[in-house]
Phi, psi and omega in degrees: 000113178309142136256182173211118170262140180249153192242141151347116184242351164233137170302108186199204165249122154324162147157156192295171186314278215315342194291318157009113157302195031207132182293319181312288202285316172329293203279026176040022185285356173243015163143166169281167169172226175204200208216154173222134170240123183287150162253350171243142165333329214262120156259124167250190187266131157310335166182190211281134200200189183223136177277140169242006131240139152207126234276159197280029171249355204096312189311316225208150190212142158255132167241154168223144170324153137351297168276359168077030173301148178230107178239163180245147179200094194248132191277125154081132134286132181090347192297004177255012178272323190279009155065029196089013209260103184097025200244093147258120172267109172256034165221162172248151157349124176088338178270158200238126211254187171209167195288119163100011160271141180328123161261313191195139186248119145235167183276103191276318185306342185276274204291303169001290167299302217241328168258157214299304164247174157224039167296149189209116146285151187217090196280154183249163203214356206207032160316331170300323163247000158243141157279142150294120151266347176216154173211156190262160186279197203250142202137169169282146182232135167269153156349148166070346184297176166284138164249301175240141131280095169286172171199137183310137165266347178289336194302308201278318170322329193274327190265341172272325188285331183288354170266007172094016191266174184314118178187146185199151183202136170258135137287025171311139168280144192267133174263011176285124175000280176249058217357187177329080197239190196325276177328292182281006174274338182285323185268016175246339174285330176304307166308300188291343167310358215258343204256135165293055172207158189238110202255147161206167181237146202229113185226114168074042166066359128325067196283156140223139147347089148356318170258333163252125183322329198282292190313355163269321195277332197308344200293333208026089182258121187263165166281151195084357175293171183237120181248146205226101184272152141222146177217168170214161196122157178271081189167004183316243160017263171337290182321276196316316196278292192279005142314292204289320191279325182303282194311325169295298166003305175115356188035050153066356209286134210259023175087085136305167178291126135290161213267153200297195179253154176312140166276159161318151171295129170300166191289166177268114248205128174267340190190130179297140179289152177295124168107347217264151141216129197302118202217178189220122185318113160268294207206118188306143167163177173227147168184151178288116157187194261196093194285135174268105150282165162225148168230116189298143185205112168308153171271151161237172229234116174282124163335281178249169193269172194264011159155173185280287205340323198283312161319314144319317193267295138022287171336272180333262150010293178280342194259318158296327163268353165279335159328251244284351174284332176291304175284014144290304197272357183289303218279357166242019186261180187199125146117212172310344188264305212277315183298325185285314188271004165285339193279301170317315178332286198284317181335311198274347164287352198291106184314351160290310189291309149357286194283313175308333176289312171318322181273009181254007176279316206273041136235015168114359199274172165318169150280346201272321204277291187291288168357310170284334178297301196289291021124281173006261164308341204259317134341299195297303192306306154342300197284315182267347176319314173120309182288131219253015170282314209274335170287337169252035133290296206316330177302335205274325171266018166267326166335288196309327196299282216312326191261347169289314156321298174322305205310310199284341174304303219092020219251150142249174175269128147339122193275135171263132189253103168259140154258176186271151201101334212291132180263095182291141185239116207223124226272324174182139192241148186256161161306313184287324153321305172285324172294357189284319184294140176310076195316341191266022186218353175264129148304292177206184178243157164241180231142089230279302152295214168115139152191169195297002171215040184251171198317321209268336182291335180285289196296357157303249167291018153332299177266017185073005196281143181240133184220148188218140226226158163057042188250014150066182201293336176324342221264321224280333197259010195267128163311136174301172191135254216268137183278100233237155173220106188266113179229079194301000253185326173245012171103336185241157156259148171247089184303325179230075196276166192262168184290350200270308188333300195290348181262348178258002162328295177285305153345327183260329183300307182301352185263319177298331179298302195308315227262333204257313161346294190309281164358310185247033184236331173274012199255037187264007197236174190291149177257156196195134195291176167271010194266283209111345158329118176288102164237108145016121157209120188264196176228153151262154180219160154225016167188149196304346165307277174324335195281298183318303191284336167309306221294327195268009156255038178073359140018145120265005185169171141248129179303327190199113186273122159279101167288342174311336211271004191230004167223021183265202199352061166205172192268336183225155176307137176314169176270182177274299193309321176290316155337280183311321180270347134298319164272355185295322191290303195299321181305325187291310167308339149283004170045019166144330210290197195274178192220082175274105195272135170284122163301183178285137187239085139227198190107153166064236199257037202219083198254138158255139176318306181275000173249108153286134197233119195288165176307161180219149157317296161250076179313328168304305186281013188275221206266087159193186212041204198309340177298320190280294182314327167314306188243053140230099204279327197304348163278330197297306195297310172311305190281010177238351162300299206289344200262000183267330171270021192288138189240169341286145206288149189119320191271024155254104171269118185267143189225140189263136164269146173061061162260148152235001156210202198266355193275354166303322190285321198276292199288326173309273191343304243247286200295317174307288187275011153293314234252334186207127219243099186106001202297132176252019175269119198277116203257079177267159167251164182261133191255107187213353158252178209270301181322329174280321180284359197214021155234037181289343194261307131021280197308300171280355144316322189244335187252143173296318195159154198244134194238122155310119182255077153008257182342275189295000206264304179303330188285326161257345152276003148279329210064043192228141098008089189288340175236054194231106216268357191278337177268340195316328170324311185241018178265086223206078226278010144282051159261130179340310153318301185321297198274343145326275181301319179296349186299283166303010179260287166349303212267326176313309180321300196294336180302291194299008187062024166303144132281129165257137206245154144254128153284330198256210212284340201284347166297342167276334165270117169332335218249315192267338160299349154250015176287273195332295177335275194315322183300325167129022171270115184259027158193130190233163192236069208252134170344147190289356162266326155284355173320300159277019199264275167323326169298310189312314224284304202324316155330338172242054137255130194272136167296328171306301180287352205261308188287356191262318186284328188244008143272339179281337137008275158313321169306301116045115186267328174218176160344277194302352150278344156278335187282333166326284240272349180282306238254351183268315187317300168301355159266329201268278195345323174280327195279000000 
């Protein structure tokens, strides 16, 4: 059986991996080895090898062997804080070294003083497939000495079936949502520690170590992929079975973030304009404004601690009370904001981070000091990984180290006192940091770092905001100040824009004001194609305040009264009597138009106190919409009272949420006509599932008319979690499928002469309202500020061309290709 023998590549003290301060390494998460703490300056090569990284800060160099051993040899911890400072690396990429030639010169008297240590491990980073077989024991070692002995682990699986030794392997599909993501890799890495054995999973001709989590996620195993457990050792058998039970099991798992989907590309730029600098698009827009810095600044940290016991409960103490801050602010957030802080949550439960911090109290450490040790690295390594989904997870557990930190401080985070305009420019931003900030008072973001899909690029566009991320150091010379033209939507900051830049800058902001004037000085008149087709354009509204700013952006009506918003953040259900006088309010604010009250929608990510709903597996596909009024029928019964006294009678249509079939339909009715016998108040469905859309003619048999609910309708013909901020990227209701199924509620509609409305968000984009159209929807239902924005376009569409437009639509292989053929549909439509 070949070995590889590895040589001493620094003159120190040996000693093992685990002895490391640092969890990442202690804790075999980038691979096994051993440890040196040097007394000289010199990292040479342990044996003959070819560099393949050596990271532009110095610290740390990868090599691989002949035989394809992969080591890591990182100088010193934390040491990529000194930012190269006392590091000269005198080879590169690609060069091939020979054993005891010169790697890297550093000042060892420097890191010493400025990093926290400078024990230096020296990792097989690819353990699935070489084993230690020998290691020298702890004591000094010279330059050259024997360190390590490897051995092929295919050698030894070979040398073990022929004696007859242990060895066993499962194919299974991973059935986790979101397959193997920071969780179920600790807790599958945790589980193979128990065993005398040495396990790995295998995906695609790819391994990792079992036991280490970072080296699972690298695997990226998604759901429904096929992983190959194998192990060998006398515990093999035992291994292979309860991984393989952990994992089908589903490991309990609540729909972790799954890693987002690829960003768009940046723009291509043949040459920067002068003053300009390049990034790459979080959220689209352009805007002017009056440059803010921000700068991330670590808190400090006293080293050692004030006993462990005081320590531990310090820990204990802080981590529980930001768990209950998070889940306060989880439970009134919505959308991209509630998903980051369910992602902090579980972050902060995670039982890795955890055990690491504990074992770095009961070596004397702060609690904030472990707390950074363990969180840190395991960030860093992310980050460095080469994978850039998994480096921008990585922002979100450094957020979580900063808030946990304050907390164990005493601390609060700093406010930034913004004006208005401001383009904040900023070296690197947490999620939490951005929710902190006045949002109404930022024009946009710059972002020295970053990337296009990580939470703060989300709550970015969330708000509309337009950022632009990953514009690299040039940004560090840009000035408090200094007056900017942020042109998130093409790629650039113009840091010194020119007069023509700025002027023509204002010129394209002043053509969108004009155009949104024009839009709302016509939007008192019916809206109508250009052609005289009649479409509807209703509002959503959720309280007569919202009613009020439709009718004056022109409004015909409202499409869809959210009532949940009159039974969320309170302890007992409304009366009957407030009921009435809640929708009475909004119908008056509407001076006569139509009124569609949404029965109540809750459930899934809408939790009422008083309806207690048990944990669900999926809550989306759980107990909510009409499914809760089933099973409270006395609210069902009360909200079709209150909306039956709304005067004057008639101008309230009730529309049922979440149907999938007609017997759903039946029992509202049936509850109707108990309640008003003979009721001529016109009773529609929310068309929001793939069941509803493609039995719209069912449906619409029985039903006054049927309204697409966007949102949900994409969310399940996607499979994607609409308030899950890690999918938000690729939840994109012009997907083809999406625009299928509303195509058929349409044809459905039409056997019975029903009419069909959209409700949800594509009534609101420009981009997607003549697809609708041209498809047969003859009411649309758009934010109350959009409205004359809608009016105007529906007013320059020709029916031919708009139906012409939505087949070629159809046509269409993915999101993005429609969102193509709309935006050019929308240049010829301007032109």
């Amino acid at each position: 059986m070949a070995t590889i023998p590895l040589f001493a590549p620094l003159e120190g003290w040996a000693g093992p991996i685990r002895d490391v301060p640092d969890a990442v390494f202690a804790e075999a998460m980038l691979g096994d080895g051993i440890a040196i703490d040097p007394v000289a300056g010199m990292l040479v090569a342990p044996c003959d090898a070819k560099v393949v990284t050596v990271q532009p800060t110095g610290h740390a160099i990868t090599l691989v062997t002949p035989e394809g051993a992969e080591l890591l040899i990182h100088i010193g911890l934390d040491t990529v804080a000194l930012a190269g400072r006392g590091f000269e690396p005198v080879v590169k990429a690609g060069d091939r070294v020979a054993c005891g030639a010169a790697l890297i010169r550093f000042d060892l008297d420097m890191v010493v003083r400025e990093a926290r240590a400078v024990v230096t491990p020296i990792v097989v980073t690819n353990g699935e497939r070489f084993a230690i077989e020998h290691r020298a024991d702890a004591g000094m070692v010279a330059v050259g000495d024997p360190l390590m002995t490897l051995v092929s682990r295919a050698d030894v699986a070979a040398t073990t079936a022929a004696q007859g030794g242990a060895s066993a392997s499962r194919v299974i599909a991973v059935p986790l949502v979101h397959g193997i993501h920071a969780r179920p890799a600790a807790r599958i890495a945790d589980l193979a520690k128990r065993f005398a054995a040495e396990v790995t999973l295998e995906k695609d001709g790819t391994g990792a170590s079992a036991r280490s989590p970072i080296g699972l996620l690298a695997l990226g195993v998604g759901h429904g992929d096929t992983v190959t457990i194998t192990a060998t050792g006398p515990d093999a058998e035992d291994a292979v079975a309860a991984l393989a039970e952990l994992i089908l099991s589903g490991i309990h798992e609540d729909a972790p973030a799954p890693a987002p989907p690829p960003p768009p590309p940046a723009p291509v730029l043949s040459a920067l304009p002068e003053g300009a600098l390049a990034g790459v698009t979080a959220a689209p827009g352009l805007a002017i404004g009056t440059v803010a810095l921000w700068r991330a600044e670590d808190l400090s940290l006293p080293v050692e601690g004030a006993g462990i016991a005081a320590e531990e409960a310090c820990f204990d103490a802080a981590r529980r009370a930001l768990a209950e801050e998070l889940a306060t602010r989880s439970a009134s957030a919505t959308g991209p904001a509630r998903a980051i802080f369910e992602a902090h949550a579980a972050m902060l439960d995670d039982p890795v981070l955890i055990e690491a911090t504990l074992a770095g109290i009961a070596q004397g450490q702060s609690a904030g000091h472990a707390w950074r040790g363990a969180i840190r690295p395991q960030a860093d390594a992310l980050r460095a990984g080469g994978d850039r989904r998994l480096a921008e997870r990585a922002d979100d557990m450094r957020d979580l180290e900063r808030q946990l930190i304050a907390r164990l401080m005493g601390v609060e985070d700093r406010r930034a006192e913004l004006a208005p305009g401001t383009i904040l420019v900023a070296d690197d931003l947490l999620p939490s940091q951005l929710m902190g900030l006045d949002l109404d008072r930022l024009a946009g973001l710059a972002v020295e770092r970053g990337g296009p899909t990580s939470h703060v690029a989300i709550l970015a566009a969330s708000r509309g905001l337009p950022a632009l991320v990953a514009i690299g150091a040039g940004l560090r010379d840009v000035a408090a100040g200094t007056r900017v033209v942020l042109d998130a939507s093409g790629g650039l900051i113009h840091v010194a824009p020119s007069a023509d830049t700025l002027a023509s800058a204002e010129t394209r902001i002043a053509e969108a004001q004009r155009r949104r004037a024009d839009a709302l000085a016509r939007a008192g008149e019916d809206c109508r194609t250009r052609d005289g087709t009649r479409i509807e354009l209703f509002a959503n509204c959720g309280s007569a305040d919202d009613a009020r700013v439709a009718v004056a952006n022109g409004a015909e009506g409202c499409g869809l009264l959210r009532t949940e918003l009159l039974f969320l953040e309170r302890d007992t259900a409304p009366s009957l009597d407030e009921q009435v006088a809640d929708y009475q309010a909004v119908a008056t604010a509407l001076d006569g138009r139509p009124l569609i009250v949404r029965l109540l929608d809750i459930g899934g990510d809408k939790p009422a106190p008083y309806l207690p709903i048990p944990p669900e597996e999926n809550p989306a596909l759980g107990l909510r919409g009409i499914r809760v009024g089933f099973a409270h029928p006395e609210i069902l019964e009360d909200q079709i009272r209150a909306i039956l006294s709304v005067e004057p009678v008639g101008q309230c249509r009730i529309m049922v949420p979440m149907i999938a079939g007609v017997d759903e339909l039946r029992r509202v009715r049936a509850v109707l006509e108990g309640i008003e016998a003979g009721s001529r108040v016109q009773l529609g469905v929310m068309v929001e599932t793939p069941a509803a859309a493609v039995t719209a003619d069912l449906l619409a048999r029985e039903a006054d008319f049927l309204s697409i609910g966007t949102n949900d309708l994409t969310q399940y013909a996607l499979a994607m979690d609409r308030g899950n901020a890690s999918v938000a990227g690729a939840l994109d209701g012009l997907h083809p499928a999406v625009l299928r199924l509303i195509g058929e509620t349409v044809k459905g509609a039409d056997v019975h002469g029903r009419w069909t409305g959209v409700c949800g968000g594509l009534a609101s984009d420009p981009l997607a309202v003549p697809i609708l159209v041209g498809l047969g929807v003859t009411e649309l239902s758009a934010a109350p500020a959009a409205v004359p924005e809608i009016k105007a376009l529906v007013a320059a569409l020709d029916m031919a061309a708009a139906r012409a437009h939505a087949q070629a639509a159809l046509a269409c292989a993915t999101a993005a290709e429609v969102r193509a053929l709309a935006r050019k549909f929308e240049g010829e439509l301007g032109a």
